[in-house]
BAKEZA-490543 format. One line per 5 residues: their letters; for each residue y, x, z of C-alpha. Coordinates in steps of 0.001 Angstrom, whole numbers, always signed. Each point is the difference from the previous one (the first is absolute). Example, Ala and Ser with C-alpha at 12.3 -4.5 7.8 and 13.67 -1.06 7.14 Angstrom:
<atoms>
AS> -4500:+12300:+7800; +3440:+1370:-660
</atoms>
This chain:
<atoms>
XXXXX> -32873:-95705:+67521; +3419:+1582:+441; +3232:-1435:-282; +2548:+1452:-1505; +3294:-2717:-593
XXXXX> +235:-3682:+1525; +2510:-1454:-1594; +2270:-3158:+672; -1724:-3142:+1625; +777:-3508:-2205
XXXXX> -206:-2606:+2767; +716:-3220:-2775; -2694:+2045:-2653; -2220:+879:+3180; -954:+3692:-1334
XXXXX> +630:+3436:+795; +548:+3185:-2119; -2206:+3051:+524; -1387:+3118:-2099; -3208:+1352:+1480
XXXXX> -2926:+2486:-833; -3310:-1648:+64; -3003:+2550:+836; -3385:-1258:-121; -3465:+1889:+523
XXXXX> -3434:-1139:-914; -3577:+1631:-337; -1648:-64:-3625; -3726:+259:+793; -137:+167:-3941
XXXXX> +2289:+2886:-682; -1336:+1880:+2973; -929:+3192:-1438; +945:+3718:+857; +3306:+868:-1952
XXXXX> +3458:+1871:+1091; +3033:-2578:+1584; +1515:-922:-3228; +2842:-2935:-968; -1070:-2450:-2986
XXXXX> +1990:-2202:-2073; +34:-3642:-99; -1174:-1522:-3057; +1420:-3850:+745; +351:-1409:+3638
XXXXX> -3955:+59:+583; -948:+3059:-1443; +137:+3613:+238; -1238:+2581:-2676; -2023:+2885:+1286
XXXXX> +188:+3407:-1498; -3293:-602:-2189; +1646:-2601:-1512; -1852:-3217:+1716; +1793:-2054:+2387
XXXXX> -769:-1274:+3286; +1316:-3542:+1603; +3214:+19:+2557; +426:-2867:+2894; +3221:-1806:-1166
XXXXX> +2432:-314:+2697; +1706:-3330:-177; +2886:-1094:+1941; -243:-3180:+1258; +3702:-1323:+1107
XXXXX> +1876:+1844:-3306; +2712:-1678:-1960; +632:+2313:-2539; -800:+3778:+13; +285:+2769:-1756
XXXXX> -1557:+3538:+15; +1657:+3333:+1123; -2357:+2339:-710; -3127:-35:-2117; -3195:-364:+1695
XXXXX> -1934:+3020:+630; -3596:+299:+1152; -1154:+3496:+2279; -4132:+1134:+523; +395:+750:+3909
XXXXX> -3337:+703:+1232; -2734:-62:-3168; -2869:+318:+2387; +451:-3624:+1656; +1666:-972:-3057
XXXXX> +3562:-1054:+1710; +2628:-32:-2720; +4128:-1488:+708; +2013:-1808:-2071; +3958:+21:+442
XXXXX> +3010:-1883:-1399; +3236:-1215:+532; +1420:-3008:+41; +3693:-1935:-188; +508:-3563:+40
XXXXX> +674:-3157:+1933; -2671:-1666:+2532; -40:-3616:+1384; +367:-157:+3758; +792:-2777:+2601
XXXXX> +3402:+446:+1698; +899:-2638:+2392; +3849:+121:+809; +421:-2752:+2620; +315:+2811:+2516
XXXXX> +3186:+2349:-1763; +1734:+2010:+1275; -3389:+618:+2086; -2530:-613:-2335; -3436:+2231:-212
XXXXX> -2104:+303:-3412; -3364:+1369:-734; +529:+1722:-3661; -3968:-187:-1605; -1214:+1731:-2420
XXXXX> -3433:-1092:-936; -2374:+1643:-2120; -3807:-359:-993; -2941:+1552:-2864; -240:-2310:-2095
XXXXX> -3643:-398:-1234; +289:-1540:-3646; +567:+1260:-3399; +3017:-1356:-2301; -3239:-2505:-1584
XXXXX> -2076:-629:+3380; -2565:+2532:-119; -727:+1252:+3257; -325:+3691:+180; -1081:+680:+3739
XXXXX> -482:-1749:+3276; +2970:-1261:+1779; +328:+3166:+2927; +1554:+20:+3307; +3827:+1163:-93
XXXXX> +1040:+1404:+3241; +3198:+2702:+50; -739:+3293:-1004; -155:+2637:+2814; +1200:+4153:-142
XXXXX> -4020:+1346:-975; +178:-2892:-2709; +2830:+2201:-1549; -1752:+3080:+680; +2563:+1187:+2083
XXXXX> +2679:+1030:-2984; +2952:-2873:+387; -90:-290:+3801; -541:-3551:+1179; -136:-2441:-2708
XXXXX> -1009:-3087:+2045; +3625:-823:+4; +3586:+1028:+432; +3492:-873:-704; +2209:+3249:-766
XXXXX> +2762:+984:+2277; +2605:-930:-2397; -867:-3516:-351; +2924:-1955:+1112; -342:-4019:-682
XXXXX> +3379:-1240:-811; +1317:-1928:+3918; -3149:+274:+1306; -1713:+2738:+2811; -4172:-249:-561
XXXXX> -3191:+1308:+2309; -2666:+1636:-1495; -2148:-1229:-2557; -3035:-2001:+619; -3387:-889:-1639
XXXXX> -2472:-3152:-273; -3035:-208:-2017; -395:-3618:-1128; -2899:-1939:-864; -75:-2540:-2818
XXXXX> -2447:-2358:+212; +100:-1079:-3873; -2094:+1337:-2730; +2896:+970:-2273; +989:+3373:-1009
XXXXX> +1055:+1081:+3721; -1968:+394:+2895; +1638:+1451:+1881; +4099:+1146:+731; +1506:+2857:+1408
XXXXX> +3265:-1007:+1638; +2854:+2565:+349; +2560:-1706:+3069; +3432:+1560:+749; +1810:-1721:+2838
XXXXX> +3640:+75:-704; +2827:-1759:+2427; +3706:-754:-917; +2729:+1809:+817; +2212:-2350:+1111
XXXXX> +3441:+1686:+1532; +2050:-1138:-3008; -389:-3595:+551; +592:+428:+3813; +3340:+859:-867
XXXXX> +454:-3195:-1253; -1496:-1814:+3202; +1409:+2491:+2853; +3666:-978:-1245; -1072:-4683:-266
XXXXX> -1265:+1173:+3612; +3582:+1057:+1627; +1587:-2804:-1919; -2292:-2001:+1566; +678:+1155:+3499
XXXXX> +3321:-377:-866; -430:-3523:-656; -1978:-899:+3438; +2651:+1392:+1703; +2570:-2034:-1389
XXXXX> -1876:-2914:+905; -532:+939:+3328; +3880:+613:+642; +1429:-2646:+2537; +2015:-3218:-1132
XXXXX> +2751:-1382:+1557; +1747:-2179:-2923; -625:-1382:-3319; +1232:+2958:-1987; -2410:+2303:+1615
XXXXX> -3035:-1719:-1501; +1264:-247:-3645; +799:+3610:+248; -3502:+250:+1187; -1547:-2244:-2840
XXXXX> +2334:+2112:-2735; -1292:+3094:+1191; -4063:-1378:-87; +891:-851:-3533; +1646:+2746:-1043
XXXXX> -3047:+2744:+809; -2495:-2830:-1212; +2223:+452:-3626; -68:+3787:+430; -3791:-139:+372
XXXXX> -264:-2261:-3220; +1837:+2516:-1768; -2372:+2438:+1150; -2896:-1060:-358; +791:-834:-3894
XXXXX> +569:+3589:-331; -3183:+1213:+1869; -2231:-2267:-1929; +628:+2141:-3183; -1830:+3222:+1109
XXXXX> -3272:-1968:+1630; -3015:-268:-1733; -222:-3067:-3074; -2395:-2046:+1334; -355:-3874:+410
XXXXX> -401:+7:+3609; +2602:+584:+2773; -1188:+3482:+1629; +1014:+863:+3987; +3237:+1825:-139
XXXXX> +1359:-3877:-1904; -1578:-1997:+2889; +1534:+2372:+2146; +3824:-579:-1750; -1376:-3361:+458
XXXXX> -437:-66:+3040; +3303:+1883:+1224; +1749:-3058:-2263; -1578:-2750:+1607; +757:+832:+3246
XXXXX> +3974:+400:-1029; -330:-3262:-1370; -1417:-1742:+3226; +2950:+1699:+1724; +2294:-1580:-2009
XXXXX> -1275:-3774:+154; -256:+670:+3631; +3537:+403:+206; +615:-2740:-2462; -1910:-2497:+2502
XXXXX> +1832:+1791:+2715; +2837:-953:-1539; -1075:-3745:-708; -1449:-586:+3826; +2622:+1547:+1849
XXXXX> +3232:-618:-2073; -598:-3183:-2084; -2108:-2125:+2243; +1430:+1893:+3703; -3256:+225:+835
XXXXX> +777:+3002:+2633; +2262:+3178:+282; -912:+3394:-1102; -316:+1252:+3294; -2980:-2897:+1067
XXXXX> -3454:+2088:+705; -1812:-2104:-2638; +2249:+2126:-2725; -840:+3140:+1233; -4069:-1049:+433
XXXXX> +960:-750:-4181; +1470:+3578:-383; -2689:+1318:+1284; -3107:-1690:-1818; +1814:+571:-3267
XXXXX> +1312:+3931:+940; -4423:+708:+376; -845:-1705:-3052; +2957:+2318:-1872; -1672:+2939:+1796
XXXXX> -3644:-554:-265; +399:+856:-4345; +1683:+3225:+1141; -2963:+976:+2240; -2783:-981:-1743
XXXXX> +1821:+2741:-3198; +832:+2553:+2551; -3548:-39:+1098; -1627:+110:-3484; +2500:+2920:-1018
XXXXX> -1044:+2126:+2901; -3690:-955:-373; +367:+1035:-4001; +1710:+2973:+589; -2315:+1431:+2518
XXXXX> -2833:-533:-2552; +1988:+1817:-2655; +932:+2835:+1995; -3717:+1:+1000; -914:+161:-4218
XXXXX> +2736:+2509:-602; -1321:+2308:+2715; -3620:-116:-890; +1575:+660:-3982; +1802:+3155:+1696
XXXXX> -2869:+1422:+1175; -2316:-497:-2921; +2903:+2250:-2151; -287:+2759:+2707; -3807:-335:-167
XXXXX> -6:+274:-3684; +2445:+2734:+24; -1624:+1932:+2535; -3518:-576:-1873; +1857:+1587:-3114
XXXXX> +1905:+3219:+2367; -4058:+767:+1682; -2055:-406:-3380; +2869:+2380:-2065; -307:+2336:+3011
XXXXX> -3950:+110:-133; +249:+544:-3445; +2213:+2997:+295; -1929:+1335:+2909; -2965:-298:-2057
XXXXX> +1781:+1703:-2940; +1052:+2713:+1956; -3487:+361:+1633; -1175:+529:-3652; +2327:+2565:-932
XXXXX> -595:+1985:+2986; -3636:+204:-249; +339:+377:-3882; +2061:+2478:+862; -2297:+1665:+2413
XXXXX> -3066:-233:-2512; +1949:+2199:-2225; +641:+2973:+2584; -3502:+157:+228; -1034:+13:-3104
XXXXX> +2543:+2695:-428; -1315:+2095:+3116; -3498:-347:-1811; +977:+1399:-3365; +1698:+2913:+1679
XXXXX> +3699:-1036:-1979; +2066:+416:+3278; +1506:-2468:+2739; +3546:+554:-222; +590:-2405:-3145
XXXXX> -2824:-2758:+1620; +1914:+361:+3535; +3217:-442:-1340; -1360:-3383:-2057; -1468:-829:+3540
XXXXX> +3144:+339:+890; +2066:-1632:-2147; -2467:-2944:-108; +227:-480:+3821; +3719:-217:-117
XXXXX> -148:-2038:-2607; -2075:-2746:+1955; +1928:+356:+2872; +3412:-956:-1960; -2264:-2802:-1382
XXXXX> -872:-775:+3433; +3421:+489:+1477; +1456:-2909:-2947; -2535:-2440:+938; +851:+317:+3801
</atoms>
């Protein structure tokens, strides 16, 4: 299985885009007969034609969680090893797949992407043409060593659209049913949001917030102070109205309120009790004389009302940090699987040149001798020697 594109994730639909190659290997005791590593065309999703002219059955790959697909490529069919019979079948694959995205969590939410797969063993009419097998991912002597490990990767330039992934995982489920599937290969790709554009948004209700607290912690002395107060309580609890109306337009269309709304919530509510603090303020200590501002029992009422208008600020603070030191975490572990992959490429291209430069110096070397043998001279062999040596060495010396 390797990916190749993963395309945008539809929270309301729940799918996800992706275009694939699909690789899978299987041993034909029937067709196990000595003949050279040849390709064969498919005649039909179940067959393949042999060169004779007969045909031979193919294990139909079906994807389980598909929406609507289409192919790439045409489906081709390779002879690997025709002594134990192990032949491959490849194609490629576009479309949309179903998954299960649950966004209560954005800006922070995490999502397993699935891609699940399985042999299906029924015909179009219900025939059964061989015994349901195990499936288990294929491993690097299944492909005979030619298309280096096909159990499963994700090319480098993959990029999912706001999200940073880990490596790709596999599961081999059992179905305990007797319909066509019995058992499921399941493809996982972890992906995490990237959430920094949002927190734009909440870093900026945060200061006004602060803002806020601090106004109502400011000392009174007369009755003008506290309507100033009240105005001001008022005014950032309209600014964060306005706010959040615009904010709600880039999150995800769901019917459910997801975190970074409970946490504009949140941030609200606790303006709001500041406010009808001060209006009961107001009503105790100016209407009815119940005390003067200055009275410890106002101050114990500051206080109690000052933590509550904290404890939303905290509690966001704390689950940004937390969030962000698991993103950095994913980010880093995606930085270092691009140098490994890069660096994989940079030693196998320099092996390969080594090796082709090995070859042309012994090639090279084979033909002095054959030349010192037939008696035709060494000068034009030695300078080929030559020329072949420094030839491997600029080879060498580009690789490097």
């Amino acid at each position: 299985m390797t990916f190749k594109h993963i395309g945008k994730i539809h929270e309301l639909e729940q799918k996800a885009e992706m275009r694939f190659r699909v690789s899978m290997f299987w041993n034909d005791i029937q067709n196990k007969q000595p003949r050279m590593k040849e390709s064969f065309k498919m005649k039909g999703p179940r067959m393949a034609e042999l060169p004779d002219g007969s045909h031979f059955d193919v294990p139909q790959v079906e994807l389980v969680n598909r929406i609507n697909i289409s192919n790439s490529s045409d489906a081709e069919v390779h002879s690997l090893n025709e002594e134990t019979g192990l032949f491959r079948w490849t194609r490629e694959y576009t479309g949309s797949f179903m998954q299960e995205i649950d966004v209560k969590q954005f800006p922070y939410d995490v999502h397993d992407l699935k891609l699940t797969l399985g042999i299906s063993v029924y015909k179009e009419v219900g025939r059964v043409i061989r015994r349901a097998s195990a499936i288990k991912p294929a491993t690097i002597e299944d492909n005979e060593r030619q298309d280096g490990e096909p159990y499963g990767e994700i090319k480098d330039h993959v990029q999912i659209p706001g999200f940073v992934r880990k490596d790709l995982k596999c599961v081999v489920n059992k179905r305990e049913s007797c319909g066509a599937l019995k058992q499921t290969l399941q493809y996982i790709i972890p992906v995490r949001r990237v959430h920094s554009f949002h927190e734009n948004v909440i870093i900026p209700l945060l200061l006004l917030h602060i803002i806020a607290i601090l106004s109502a912690l400011m000392p009174i002395d007369e009755l003008e102070g506290l309507e100033g107060r009240i105005s001001t309580l008022l005014s950032i609890a309209f600014i964060e109205i306005g706010m959040k109306f615009i904010f709600d337009k880039s999150l995800p269309t769901v019917s459910y309120t997801v975190l970074v709304q409970n946490m504009v919530n949140h941030l609200f509510y606790a303006l709001l009790a500041l406010a009808i603090k001060d209006y009961f303020l107001y009503f105790f200590y100016v209407k009815l004389e119940f005390g003067k501002f200055d009275d410890i029992g106002f101050y114990y009422i500051e206080l109690v009302f000052a933590c509550f208008a904290i404890s939303p600020m905290v509690w966001i603070v704390k689950k940004m940090y937390t969030e962000h030191k698991k993103t950095f975490e994913w980010e880093v572990e995606s930085e270092k699987r691009t140098f490994n992959y890069r660096n994989s490429i940079y030693e196998s291209t320099r092996r390969m040149v080594e090796e082709s430069t090995r070859r042309m110096v012994e090639e090279s070397a084979r033909r002095v001798e054959q030349a010192e043998v037939q008696g035709q001279g060494q000068t034009g062999s030695s300078t080929s020697l030559e020329s072949s040596a420094e030839e491997g060495e600029h080879l060498r010396a580009l690789v490097l």
